[in-house]
C-alpha positions as CSV (number, residue, x, y, z in Angstrom):
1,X,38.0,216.9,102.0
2,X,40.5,219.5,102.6
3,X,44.1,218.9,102.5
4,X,46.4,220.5,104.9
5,X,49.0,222.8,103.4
6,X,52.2,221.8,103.9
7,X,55.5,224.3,103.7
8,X,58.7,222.7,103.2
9,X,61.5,225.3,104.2
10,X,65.2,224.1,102.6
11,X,68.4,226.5,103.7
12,X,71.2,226.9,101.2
13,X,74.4,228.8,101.9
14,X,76.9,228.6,98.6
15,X,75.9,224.9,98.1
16,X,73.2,225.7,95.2
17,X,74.0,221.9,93.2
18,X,73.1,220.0,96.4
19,X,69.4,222.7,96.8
20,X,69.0,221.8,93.0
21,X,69.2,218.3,93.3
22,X,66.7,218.4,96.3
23,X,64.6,220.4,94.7
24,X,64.8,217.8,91.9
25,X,63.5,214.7,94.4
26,X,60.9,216.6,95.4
27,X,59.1,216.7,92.4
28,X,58.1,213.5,92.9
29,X,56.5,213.7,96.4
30,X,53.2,211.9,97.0
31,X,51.2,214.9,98.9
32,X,49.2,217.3,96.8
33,X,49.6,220.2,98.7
34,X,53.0,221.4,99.7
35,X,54.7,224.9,98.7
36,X,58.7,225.0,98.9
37,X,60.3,227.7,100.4
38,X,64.0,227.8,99.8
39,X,66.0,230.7,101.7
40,X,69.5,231.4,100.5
41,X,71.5,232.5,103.9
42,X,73.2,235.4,102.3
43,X,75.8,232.8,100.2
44,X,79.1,234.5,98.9
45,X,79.2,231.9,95.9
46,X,77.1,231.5,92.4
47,X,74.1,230.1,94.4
48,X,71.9,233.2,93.7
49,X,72.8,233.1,89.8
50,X,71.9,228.8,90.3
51,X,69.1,229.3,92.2
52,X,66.6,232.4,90.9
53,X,65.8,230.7,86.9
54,X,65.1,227.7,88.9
55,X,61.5,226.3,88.2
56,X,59.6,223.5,89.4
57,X,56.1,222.3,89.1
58,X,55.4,223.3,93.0
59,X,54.8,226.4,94.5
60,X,58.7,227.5,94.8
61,X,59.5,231.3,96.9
62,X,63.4,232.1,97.2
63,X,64.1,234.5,100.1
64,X,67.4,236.1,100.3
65,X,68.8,237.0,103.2
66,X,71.9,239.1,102.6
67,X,73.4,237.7,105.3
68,X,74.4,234.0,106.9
69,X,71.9,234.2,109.8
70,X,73.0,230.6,110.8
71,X,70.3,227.1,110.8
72,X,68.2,228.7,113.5
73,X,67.5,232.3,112.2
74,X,67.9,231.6,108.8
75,X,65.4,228.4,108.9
76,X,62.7,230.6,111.3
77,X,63.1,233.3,108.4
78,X,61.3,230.2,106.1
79,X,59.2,229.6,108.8
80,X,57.8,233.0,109.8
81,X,56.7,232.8,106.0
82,X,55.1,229.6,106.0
83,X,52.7,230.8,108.9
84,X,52.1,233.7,107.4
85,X,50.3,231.8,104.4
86,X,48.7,229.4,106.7
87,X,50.7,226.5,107.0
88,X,49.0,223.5,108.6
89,X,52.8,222.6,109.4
90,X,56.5,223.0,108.6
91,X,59.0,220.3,107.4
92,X,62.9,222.1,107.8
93,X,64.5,219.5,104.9
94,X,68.4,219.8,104.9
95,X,69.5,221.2,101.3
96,X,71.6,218.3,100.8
97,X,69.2,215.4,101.3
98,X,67.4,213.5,98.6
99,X,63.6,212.7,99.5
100,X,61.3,209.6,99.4
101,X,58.4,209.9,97.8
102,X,56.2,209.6,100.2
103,X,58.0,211.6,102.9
104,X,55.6,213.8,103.7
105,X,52.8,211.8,103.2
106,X,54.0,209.9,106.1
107,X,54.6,212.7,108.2
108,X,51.0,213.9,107.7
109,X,49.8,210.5,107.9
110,X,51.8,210.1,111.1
111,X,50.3,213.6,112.7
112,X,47.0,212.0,111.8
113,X,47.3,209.0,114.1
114,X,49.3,210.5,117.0
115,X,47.4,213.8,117.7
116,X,49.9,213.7,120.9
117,X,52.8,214.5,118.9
118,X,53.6,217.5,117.5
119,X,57.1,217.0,116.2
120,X,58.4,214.6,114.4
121,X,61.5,213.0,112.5
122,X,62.4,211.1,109.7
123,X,64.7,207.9,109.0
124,X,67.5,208.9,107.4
125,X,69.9,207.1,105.3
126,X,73.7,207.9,104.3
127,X,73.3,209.3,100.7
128,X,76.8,207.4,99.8
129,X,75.5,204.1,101.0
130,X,71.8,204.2,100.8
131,X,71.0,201.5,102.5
132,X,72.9,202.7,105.7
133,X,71.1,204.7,108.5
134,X,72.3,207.7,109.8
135,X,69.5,208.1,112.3
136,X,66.0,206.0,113.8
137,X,66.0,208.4,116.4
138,X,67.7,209.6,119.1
139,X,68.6,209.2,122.9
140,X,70.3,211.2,125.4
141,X,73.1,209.0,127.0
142,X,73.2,210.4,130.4
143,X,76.5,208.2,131.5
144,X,78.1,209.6,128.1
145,X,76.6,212.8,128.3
146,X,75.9,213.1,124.5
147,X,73.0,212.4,122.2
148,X,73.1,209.2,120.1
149,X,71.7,208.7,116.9
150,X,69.9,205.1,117.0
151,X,70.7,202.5,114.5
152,X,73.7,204.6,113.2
153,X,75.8,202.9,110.7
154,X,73.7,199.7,110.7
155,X,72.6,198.4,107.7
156,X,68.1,198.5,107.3
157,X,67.0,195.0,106.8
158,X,63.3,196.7,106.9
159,X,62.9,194.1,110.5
160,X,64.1,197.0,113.0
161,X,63.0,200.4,113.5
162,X,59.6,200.2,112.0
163,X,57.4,201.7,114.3
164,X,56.3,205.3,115.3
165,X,58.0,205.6,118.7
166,X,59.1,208.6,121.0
167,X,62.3,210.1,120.1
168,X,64.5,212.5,122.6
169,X,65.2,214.7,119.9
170,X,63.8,215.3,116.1
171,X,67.1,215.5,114.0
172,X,67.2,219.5,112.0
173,X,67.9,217.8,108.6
174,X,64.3,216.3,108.3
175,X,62.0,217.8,110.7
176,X,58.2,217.8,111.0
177,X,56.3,220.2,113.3
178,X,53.2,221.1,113.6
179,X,52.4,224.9,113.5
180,X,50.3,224.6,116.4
181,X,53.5,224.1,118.3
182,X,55.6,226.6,116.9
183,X,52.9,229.0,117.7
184,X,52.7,228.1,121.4
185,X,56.4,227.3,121.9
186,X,57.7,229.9,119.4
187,X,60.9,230.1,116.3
188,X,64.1,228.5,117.2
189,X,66.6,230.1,119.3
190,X,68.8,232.2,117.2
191,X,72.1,232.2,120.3
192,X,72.6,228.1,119.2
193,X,73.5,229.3,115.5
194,X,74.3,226.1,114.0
195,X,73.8,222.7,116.2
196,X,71.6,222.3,119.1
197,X,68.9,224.6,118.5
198,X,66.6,221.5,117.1
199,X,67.7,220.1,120.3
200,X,66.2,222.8,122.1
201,X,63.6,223.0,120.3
202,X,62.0,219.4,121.1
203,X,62.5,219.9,124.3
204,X,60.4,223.0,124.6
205,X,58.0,221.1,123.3
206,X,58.0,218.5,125.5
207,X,57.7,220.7,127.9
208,X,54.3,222.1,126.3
209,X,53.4,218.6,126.1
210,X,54.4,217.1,123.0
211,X,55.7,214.2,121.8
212,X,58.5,213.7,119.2
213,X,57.8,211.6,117.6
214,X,60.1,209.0,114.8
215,X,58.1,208.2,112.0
216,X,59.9,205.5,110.2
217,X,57.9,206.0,107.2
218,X,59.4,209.4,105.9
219,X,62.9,208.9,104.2
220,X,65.4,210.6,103.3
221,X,69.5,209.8,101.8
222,X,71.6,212.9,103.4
223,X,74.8,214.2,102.3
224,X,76.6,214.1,105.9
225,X,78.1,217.3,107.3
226,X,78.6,219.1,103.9
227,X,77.9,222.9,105.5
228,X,80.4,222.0,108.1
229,X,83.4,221.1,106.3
230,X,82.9,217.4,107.8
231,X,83.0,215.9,110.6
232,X,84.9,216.8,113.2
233,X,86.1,220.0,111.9
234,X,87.0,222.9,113.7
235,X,83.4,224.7,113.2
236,X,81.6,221.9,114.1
237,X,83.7,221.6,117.5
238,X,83.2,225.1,118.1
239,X,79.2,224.8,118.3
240,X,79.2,221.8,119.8
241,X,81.3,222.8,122.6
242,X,79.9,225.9,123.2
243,X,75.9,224.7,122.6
244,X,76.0,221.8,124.7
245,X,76.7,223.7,128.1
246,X,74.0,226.4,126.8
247,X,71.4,223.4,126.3
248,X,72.6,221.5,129.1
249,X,71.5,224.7,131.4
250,X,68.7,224.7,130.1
251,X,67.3,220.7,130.4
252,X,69.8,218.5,132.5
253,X,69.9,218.2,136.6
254,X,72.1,220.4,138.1
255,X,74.6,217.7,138.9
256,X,74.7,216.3,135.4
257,X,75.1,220.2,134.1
258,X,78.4,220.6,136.3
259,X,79.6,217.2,135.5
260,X,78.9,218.0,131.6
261,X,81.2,221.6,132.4
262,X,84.2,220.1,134.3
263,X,84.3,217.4,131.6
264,X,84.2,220.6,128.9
265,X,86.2,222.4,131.0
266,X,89.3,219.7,131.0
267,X,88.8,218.9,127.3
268,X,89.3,222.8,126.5
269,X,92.3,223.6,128.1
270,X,93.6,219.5,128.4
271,X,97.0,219.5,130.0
272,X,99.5,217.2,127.1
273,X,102.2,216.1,128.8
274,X,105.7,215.7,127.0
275,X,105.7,212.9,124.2
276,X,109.2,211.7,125.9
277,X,107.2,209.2,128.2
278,X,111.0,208.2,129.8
279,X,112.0,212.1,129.6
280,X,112.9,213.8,133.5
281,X,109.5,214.6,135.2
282,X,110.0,218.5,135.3
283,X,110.9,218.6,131.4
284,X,107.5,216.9,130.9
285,X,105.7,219.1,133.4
286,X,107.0,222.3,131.2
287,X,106.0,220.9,127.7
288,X,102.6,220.4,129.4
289,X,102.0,224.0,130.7
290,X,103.5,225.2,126.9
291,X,100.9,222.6,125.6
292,X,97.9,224.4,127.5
293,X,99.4,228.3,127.0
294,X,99.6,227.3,123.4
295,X,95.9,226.2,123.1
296,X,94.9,229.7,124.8
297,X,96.8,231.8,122.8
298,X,96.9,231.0,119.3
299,X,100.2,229.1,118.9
300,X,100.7,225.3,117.7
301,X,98.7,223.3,115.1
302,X,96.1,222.0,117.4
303,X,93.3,223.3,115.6
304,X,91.1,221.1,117.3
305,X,92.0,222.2,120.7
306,X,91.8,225.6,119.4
307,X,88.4,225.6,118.2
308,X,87.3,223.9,121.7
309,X,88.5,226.2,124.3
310,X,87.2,229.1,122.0
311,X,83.6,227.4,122.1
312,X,84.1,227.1,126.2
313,X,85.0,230.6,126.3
314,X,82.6,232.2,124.7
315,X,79.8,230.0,126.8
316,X,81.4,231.2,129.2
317,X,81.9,234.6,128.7
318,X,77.7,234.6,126.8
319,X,78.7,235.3,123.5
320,X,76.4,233.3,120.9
321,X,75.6,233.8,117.7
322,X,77.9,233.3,115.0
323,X,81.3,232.3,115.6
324,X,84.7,234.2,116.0
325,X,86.4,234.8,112.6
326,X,88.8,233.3,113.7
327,X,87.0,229.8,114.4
328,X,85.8,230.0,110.2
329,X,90.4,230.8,109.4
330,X,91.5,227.4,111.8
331,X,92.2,224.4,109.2
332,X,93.0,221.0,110.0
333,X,96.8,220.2,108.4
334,X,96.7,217.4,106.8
């Protein structure tokens, strides 16, 4: 019997130790046909001179971009390749995960029993504490108007989350798709850049008629947020506040889309009244508009509040892509 080919497509951008080590857990995967295809995302570091001597006992191809195309052009750059050598399907695998064994086994095994779905995710685990999930799925909290991993920060006592079951969205750092889909539903959108474009993604499919699918068999230890900077930092706000409104077009009722912008809106340009709670009402009134003129100029250490009302603004004013240079200059003062 043949076995399905199987392209595994990691993304590094000048964080060649954390490829290497994935790489490394790879080598021990259970399927016996799978080719790696790593594509470096025009990194400014030694990740090139890490990367090239790099052997394995797989099929390995290293594309070089030049450039950092972001997680959606960079990873459809991997992807355009894979179908070119006729993968049966594509697994995007975050550069600083570490793999199960059996990961893709399960995924294939998974795709085998639910012809219905045709993407699917993995349960992941906090590298730092392994036995902590990071995500069993994921569900659009309409009230909250924000995805939410399941089972975040629980511990896996092996008694929850152990069935294949629909999932509104297939997390980017271990997903499985079959390329039947991406050949009717086509690459990821480059405008989402970095966050949201996996989002988008799943729902395109659903709307071809496919399920995502969580597949609690494939697992995975991820290194949280390391291309970011970590959490919460003034990237990651950018993207988020900018791609949410451009995916929320796209998939949410129109009254939940204008409710998701006025509550983008006030967060961008939030009025901060005067820390002198007792002070006289006009003084705080004037530290209030200075707070909100300092956020849209580029006064004042609220980085944060910075990097928000840059991401509304440029949803605003259709400008995706990468970010502003000035977005990748804003640090957090600690």
């Amino acid at each position: 019997m043949t076995i399905p080919p199987i392209a595994i497509i990691i993304l590094n951008w000048n964080g060649a130790n954390d490829t290497l080590a994935c790489l490394d857990s790879l080598t021990s995967l259970t399927h016996p046909n799978f080719n790696v295809i790593v594509v470096d995302n025009g990194s400014s570091d030694d990740s090139l001179a890490l990367l090239r001597p790099y052997r394995a006992p797989y099929p390995l191809t290293l594309i070089e971009t030049g450039a950092n195309l972001g997680f959606a052009e960079g990873n459809n750059v991997g992807v355009r390749a894979a179908l070119e050598t006729g993968a049966d399907a594509v697994l995007l695998l975050n550069n600083d995960t570490v793999v199960d064994p059996y990961l893709v086994s399960a995924f294939v095994d998974a795709a085998k029993l639910h012809p219905e779905g045709g993407v699917f995710s993995a349960k992941i685990f906090y590298h730092a504490e392994p036995d902590k999930l990071w995500y069993a799925g994921a569900k659009w909290l309409a009230d909250e108007q924000h995805f939410q991993h399941v089972g975040i920060g629980e511990i896996d006592d092996r008694k929850r989350y152990e069935d294949v079951v629909e999932t509104d969205y297939a997390s980017g750092c271990a997903l499985f798709i079959r390329a039947e889909v991406i050949n009717k539903i086509g690459l990821m959108d480059p405008k989402f850049f970095l966050t949201y474009e996996e989002s988008d993604w799943c729902y395109r499919a659903r709307a071809a008629d496919f399920k995502c699918l969580f597949v609690p068999g494939a697992k995975l230890w991820h290194k949280v947020s390391a291309s970011f900077g970590g959490v919460e930092s003034p990237l990651q706000i950018y993207f988020y506040s900018r791609n949410i409104l451009l995916w929320a077009e796209r998939y949410l009722p129109r009254a939940a889309y204008w409710s998701l912008f006025r509550k983008t809106l006030r967060n961008s340009i939030r009025f901060s009244m005067s820390p002198i709670e007792d002070g006289p009402l006009l003084k705080r009134w004037v530290w209030g508009c200075l707070s909100v003129w300092r956020r849209l100029r580029r006064d004042g250490d609220d980085v944060t509040g910075r990097a928000r009302y840059l991401g509304f603004r440029d949803y605003l004013l259709r400008r995706f892509g990468d970010c502003p240079d000035e977005v990748r200059c804003l640090k957090v003062r600690g």
